[in-house]
C-alpha positions, 0 to 999 in steps of 0.5 A: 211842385211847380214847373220851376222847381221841375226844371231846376231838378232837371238841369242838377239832375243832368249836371250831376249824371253827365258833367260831374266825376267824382267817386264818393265810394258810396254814392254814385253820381250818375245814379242821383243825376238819373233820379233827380232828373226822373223826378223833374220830369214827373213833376214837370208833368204832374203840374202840366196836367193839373194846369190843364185841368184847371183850364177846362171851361165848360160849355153850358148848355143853351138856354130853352126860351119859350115866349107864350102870347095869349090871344088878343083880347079887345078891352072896354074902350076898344084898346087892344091888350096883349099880354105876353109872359116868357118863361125860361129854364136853366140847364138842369131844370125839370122840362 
């Protein structure tokens, strides 16, 4: 049930419990007024729930980065080579 149809069972609810008075005999007004309005609030507050519920975000746990250098190595022609891998793990990821 949407918050609309919530509402609307509110508002008939409370017309039928404070604003009509009429004697059916074997229907009692106030008490179907009672009812319909017991359940717009039900429903009003499921659908809130379920709503907010669905609007969580989760927070991912940060990133490990570990950036490994190894140790400068001098190359034939006496350039310089520096080699550097990253390595990264996901949240849930064996350490």
């Amino acid at each position: 049930m949407g918050i609309g149809a919530s509402i609307f069972l509110i508002a008939l609810g409370a017309i039928f419990a404070f604003a009509v008075d009429a004697n059916l005999g074997w229907l009692n007004l106030n008490v179907v007024g009672w009812v319909l309005m017991l359940a717009g609030v039900v429903g009003l507050i499921t659908t809130l729930y379920f709503w907010n519920s669905r609007r969580r975000t989760v927070v991912a746990a940060p990133v490990r980065e570990r950036v490994v250098a190894e140790p400068v190595v001098p190359a034939q022609d006496d350039r310089v080579v520096r080699e550097e891998y990253r390595e990264v793990r996901r949240p849930g990821s064996p350490a």
